[in-house]
N, C-alpha and C positions, 0 to 999 in steps of 0.2 A: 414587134419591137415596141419599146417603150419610149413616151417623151419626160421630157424635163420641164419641171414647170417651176419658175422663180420669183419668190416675192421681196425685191433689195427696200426695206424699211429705212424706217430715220435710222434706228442703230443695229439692227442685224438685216442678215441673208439669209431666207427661211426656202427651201427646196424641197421636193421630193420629186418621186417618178411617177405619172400615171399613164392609163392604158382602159380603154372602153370610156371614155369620161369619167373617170372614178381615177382618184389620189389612189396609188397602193403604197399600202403602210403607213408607219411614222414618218415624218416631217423632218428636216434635220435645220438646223440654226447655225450660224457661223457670226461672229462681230466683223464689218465693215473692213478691219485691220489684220484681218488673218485670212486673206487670201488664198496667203499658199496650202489653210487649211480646206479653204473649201476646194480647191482646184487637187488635192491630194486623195480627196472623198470619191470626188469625178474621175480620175485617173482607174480607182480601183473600181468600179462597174463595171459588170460583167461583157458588155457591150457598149455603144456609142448610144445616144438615142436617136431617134429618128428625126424630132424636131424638139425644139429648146424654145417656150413660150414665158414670156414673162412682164412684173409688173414692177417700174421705179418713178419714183420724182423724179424733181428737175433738177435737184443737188445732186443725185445720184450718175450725173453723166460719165464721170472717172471711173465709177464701180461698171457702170455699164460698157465703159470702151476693154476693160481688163478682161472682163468675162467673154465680150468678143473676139478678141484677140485671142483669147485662149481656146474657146470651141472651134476659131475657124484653124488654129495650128493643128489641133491636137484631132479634132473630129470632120473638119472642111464643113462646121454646120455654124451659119450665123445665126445669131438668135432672134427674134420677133416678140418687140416690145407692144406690148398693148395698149389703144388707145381710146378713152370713154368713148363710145359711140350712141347716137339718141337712141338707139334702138339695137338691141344684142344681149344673146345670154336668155331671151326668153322675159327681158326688164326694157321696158321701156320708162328713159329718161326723162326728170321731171323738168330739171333746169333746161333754162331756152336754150343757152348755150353751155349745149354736153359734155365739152373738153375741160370747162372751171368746177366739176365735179372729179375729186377725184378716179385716176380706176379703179384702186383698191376699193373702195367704196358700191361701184358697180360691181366689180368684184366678186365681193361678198354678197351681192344682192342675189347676183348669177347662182352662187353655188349656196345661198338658201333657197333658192326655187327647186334647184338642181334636186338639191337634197326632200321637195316636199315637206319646209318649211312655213310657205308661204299661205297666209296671209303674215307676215314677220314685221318685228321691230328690231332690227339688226344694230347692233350696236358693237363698235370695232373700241379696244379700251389699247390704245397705244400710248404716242408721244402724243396726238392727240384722241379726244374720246368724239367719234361720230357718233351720230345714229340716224338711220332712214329707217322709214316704214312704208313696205313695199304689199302692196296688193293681191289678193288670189288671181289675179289675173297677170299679176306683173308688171303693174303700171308703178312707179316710183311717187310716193306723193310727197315729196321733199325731205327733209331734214335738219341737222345740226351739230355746231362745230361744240366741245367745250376743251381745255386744258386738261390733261393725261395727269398723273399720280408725279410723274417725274418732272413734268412741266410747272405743275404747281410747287412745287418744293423747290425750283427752281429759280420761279419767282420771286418768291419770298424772300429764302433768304439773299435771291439778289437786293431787293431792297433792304433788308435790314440781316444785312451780315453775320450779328451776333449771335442770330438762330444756327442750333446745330442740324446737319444734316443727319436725316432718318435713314432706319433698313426699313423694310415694309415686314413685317411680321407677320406670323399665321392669323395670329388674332392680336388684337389689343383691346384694352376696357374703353367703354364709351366716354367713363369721368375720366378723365386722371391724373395723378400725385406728381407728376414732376414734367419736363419741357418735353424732352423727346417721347415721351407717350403720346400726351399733349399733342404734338404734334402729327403725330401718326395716326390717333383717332379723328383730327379733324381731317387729314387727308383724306384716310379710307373710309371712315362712316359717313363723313361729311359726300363723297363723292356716290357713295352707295346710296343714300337718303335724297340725291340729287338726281341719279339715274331712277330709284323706284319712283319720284314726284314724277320726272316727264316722260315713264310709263305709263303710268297711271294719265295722266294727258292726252296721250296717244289713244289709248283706249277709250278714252271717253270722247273721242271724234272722230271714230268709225264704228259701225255695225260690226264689223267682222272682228274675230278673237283673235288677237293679233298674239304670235307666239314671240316671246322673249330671247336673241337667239343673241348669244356671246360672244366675242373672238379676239384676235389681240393677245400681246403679249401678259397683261393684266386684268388678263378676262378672268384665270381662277381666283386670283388674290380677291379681286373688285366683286367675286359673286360670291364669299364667305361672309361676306358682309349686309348681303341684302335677303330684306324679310320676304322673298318670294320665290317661287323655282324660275329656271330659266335653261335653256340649252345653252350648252358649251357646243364649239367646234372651233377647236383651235388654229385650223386651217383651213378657212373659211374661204378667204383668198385663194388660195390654190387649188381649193375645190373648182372653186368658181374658174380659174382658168383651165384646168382641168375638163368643165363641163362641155366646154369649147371646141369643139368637134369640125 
């Protein structure tokens, strides 16, 4: 039998099923407000899973009592939220106090080790953008918070209203002719030329070749924009719970 593994986000719900520690297959996404989409997804599997593992904030309690409700009707399986711990996943915790570190965070730490990523500079490009840089051994050597694509846009034009609000494009030009380019370039180059600076940081304050490891919902948009390679793993997070055996 298979489990379920849940990452509830600031604004979606990312799942899939996995089995041996290993994610099988694609990932699926659902928005916070469509529910009955995801519990319509879960209904058609083939089977129940065996156990249901998962990762939320602390805004996320509503999301989290529905989902309950619904696997204890439908499956008599209650779910099992995760929580940082100093030590787990094969990472040990840098912060003294391992609970004000996110889980996703550890998370992702977990399921780059998992994966034989490690020595890593992991970087999660959400509503906010992390990044730790975790060791070949898996010790956590701390990190950092900055504003996501959609947070700064958010900002802004909260302060000054008159700005229009952007799509994020495949590409746009570095200069450019008019407001909402303008705007879009300083988002994403600006945010790209920020991550490769405290790459390059990282790197030059350890020995070891730290690999560049992506995830988050703006992990592909954010990595067409920077002049270096880097791994993708869009499900980085549910690897990592996943890994958890």
């Amino acid at each position: 039998m298979n489990d379920l593994v849940v990452d509830i986000g600031n604004s979606r719900i990312k799942w899939a099923l996995a089995a041996s520690g290993r994610v099988i297959g694609s990932s699926r996404a659902v928005a916070h407000d469509n529910l009955e989409l995801l519990f319509a997804e879960w209904s058609r599997l083939s089977a129940p899973p065996q156990a249901l593992r998962g990762v939320s904030g602390p805004a996320s309690a509503r999301t989290q009592a529905a989902i309950a409700q619904w696997t204890t009707t439908h499956w008599d399986l209650a779910p099992h939220w995760l929580e940082t711990p100093a030590t787990g996943g094969g990472v040990q915790v840098a912060y003294p106090t391992p609970t004000q570190l996110g889980t996703d965070r550890w998370l992702a730490m977990v399921g780059a080790k998992a994966a034989g990523k490690a020595p890593a500079c992991i970087i999660d490009c959400g509503s906010a953008i992390t990044l730790d840089v975790l060791d070949a051994h898996g010790q956590h050597q701390g990190g950092l918070i900055l504003p996501g694509l959609a947070a700064q846009q958010a900002g802004l034009t909260g302060l000054a209203p008159g700005l229009p609000c952007v799509d994020w494009p495949k590409s746009t030009p570095f200069l450019a002719n008019n407001t909402p380019d303008a705007l879009a370039s300083g988002y994403l180059h600006g945010t790209a030329m920020a991550l490769q600076g405290l790459l390059q940081r990282c790197a030059a304050n350890t020995p070891e070749a730290l690999t560049a490891v992506l995830t988050g919902g703006d992990a592909i948009l954010i990595s067409r924009y920077l002049d270096r390679s880097v791994t993708l793993r869009p499900d980085l997070v549910l690897e990592g719970i996943a890994a958890l055996q």
